[in-house]
C-alpha positions as CSV (number, residue, x, y, z in Angstrom):
1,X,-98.6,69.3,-49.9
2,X,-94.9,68.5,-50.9
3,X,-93.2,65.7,-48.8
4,X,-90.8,68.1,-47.4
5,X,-93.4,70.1,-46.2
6,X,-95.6,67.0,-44.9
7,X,-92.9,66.1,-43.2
8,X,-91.4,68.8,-41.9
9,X,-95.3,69.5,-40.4
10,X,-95.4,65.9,-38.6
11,X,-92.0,66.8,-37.0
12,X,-93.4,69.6,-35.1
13,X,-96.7,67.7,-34.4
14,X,-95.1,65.2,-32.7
15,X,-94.6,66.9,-29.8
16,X,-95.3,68.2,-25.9
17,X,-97.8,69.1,-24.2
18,X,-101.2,70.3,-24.3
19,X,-104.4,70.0,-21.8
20,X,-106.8,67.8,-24.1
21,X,-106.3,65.5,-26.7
22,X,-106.1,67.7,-30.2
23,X,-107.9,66.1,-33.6
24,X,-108.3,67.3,-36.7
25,X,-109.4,66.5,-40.1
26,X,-106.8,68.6,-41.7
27,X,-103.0,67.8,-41.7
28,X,-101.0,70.6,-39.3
29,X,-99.4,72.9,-41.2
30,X,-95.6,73.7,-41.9
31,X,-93.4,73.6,-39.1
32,X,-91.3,76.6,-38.5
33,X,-87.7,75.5,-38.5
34,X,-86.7,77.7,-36.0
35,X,-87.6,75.8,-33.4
36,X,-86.1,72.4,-34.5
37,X,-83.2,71.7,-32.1
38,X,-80.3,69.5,-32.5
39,X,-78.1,70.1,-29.7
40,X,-78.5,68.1,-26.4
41,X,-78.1,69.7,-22.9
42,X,-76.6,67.6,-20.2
43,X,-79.9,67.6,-17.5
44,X,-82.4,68.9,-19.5
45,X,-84.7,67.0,-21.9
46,X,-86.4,68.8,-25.4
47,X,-90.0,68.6,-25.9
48,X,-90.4,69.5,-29.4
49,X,-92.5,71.7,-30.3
50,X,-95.7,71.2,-32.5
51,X,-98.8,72.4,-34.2
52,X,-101.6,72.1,-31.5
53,X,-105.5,72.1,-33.0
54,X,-108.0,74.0,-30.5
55,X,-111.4,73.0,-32.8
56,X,-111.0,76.2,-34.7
57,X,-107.3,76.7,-35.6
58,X,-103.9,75.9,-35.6
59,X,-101.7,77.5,-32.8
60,X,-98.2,77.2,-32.5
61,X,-96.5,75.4,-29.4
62,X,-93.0,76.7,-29.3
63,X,-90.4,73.6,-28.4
64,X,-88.8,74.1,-25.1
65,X,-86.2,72.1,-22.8
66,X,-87.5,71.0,-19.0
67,X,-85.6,69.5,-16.1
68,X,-84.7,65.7,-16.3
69,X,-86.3,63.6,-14.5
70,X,-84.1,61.2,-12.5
71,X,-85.3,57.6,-13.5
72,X,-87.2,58.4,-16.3
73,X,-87.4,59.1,-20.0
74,X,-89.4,61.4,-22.2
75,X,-91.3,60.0,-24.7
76,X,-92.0,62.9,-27.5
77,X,-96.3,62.8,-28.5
78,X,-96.8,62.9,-31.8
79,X,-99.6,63.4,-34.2
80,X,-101.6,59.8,-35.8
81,X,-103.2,59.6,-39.2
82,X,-106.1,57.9,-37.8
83,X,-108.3,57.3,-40.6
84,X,-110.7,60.7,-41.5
85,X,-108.8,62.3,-38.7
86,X,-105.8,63.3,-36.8
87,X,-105.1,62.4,-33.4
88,X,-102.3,63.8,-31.0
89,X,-100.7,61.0,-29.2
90,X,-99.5,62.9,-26.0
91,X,-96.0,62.6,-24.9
92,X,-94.9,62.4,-21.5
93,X,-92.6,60.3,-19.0
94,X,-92.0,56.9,-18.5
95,X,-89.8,55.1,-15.4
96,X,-86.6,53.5,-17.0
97,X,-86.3,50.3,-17.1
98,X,-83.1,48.6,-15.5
99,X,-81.3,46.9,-18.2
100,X,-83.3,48.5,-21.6
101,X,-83.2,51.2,-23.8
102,X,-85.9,53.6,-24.7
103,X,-86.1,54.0,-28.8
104,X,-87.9,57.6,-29.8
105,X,-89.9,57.4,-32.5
106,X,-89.7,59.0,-35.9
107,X,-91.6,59.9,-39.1
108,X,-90.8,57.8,-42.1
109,X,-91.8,58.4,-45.9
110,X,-93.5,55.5,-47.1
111,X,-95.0,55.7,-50.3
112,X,-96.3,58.8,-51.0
113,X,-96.8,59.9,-47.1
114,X,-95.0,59.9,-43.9
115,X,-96.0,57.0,-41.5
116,X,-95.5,57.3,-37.6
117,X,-93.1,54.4,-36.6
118,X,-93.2,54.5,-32.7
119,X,-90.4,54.3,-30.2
120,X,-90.0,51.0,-28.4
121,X,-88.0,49.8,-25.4
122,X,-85.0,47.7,-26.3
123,X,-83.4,45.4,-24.6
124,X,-79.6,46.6,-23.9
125,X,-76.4,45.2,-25.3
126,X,-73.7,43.7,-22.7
127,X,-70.4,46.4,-23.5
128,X,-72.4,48.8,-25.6
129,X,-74.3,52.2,-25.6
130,X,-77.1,52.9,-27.6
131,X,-76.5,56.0,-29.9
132,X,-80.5,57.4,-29.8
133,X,-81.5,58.3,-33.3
134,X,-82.0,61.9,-34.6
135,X,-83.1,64.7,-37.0
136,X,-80.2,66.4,-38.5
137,X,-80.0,69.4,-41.6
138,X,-78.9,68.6,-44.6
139,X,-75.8,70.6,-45.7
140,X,-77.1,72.9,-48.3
141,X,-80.8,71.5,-49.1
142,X,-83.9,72.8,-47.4
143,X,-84.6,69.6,-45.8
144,X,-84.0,67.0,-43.0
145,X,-83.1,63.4,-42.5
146,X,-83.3,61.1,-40.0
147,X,-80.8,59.2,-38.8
148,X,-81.3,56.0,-37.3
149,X,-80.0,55.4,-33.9
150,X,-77.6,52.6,-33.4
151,X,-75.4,50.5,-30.4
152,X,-72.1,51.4,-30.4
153,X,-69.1,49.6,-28.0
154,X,-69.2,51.6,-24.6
155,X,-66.4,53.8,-23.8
């Protein structure tokens, strides 16, 4: 499978929702794009969708936003090369933390396959904001890119 594809496939793994704990021997397939979201909506939260493994086949989880949750943070599942096998890591929502920053995590291409590096709370920065990394297009090439999230002075 072609790196864009790999990766474009672990992108929509890593994501919301699902009753039991999904594995697989087989990589996910291709994400659809349609469903990859870049825009933020004040009071809402994305859970991104994902490929979801019922024993048999794939089935496609479409991304969708829910409600924010007052003190607390979504942190996205994702899908773990563990070994033989995939594992879905299920997402789901964690109290803030007075004085740190939640960090989401991301898929990075290391070699010649993508490597889950997870999110992580960080402690704050006195005066700054943290900018949280993200997926974005790139102009005129069927592909993404992550860009790394970063503090930046408050306003």
């Amino acid at each position: 499978m072609a790196p864009l594809q790999s990766l474009a496939s672990l992108l929509i793994l890593g994501l919301a929702g699902c009753a039991s704990t999904p594995r697989s021997e087989l990589i996910p397939p291709r994400v659809r794009g349609q469903d990859i979201v870049f825009e933020r909506v004040n009071g809402q939260v994305w859970i991104e969708p994902r490929w979801e493994f019922d024993g048999n086949e794939w089935r496609w989880q479409r991304g969708r936003y829910v409600s924010a949750r007052p003190g607390f943070v979504y942190r996205q599942g994702y899908w773990d090369n563990a070994g033989a096998r995939w594992v879905y890591q299920e997402g789901g929502w964690e109290a803030v933390r007075p004085g740190w920053v939640r960090r989401r995590g991301y898929y990075e291409y290391v070699g010649e396959t993508w490597v889950w590096r997870p999110g992580a709370w960080t402690e704050a920065q006195p005066g700054k904001e943290w900018v949280p990394g993200r997926w974005e297009a790139v102009p005129f090439q069927d592909r993404y890119r992550w860009v790394a999230g970063y503090w930046r002075p408050a306003s």
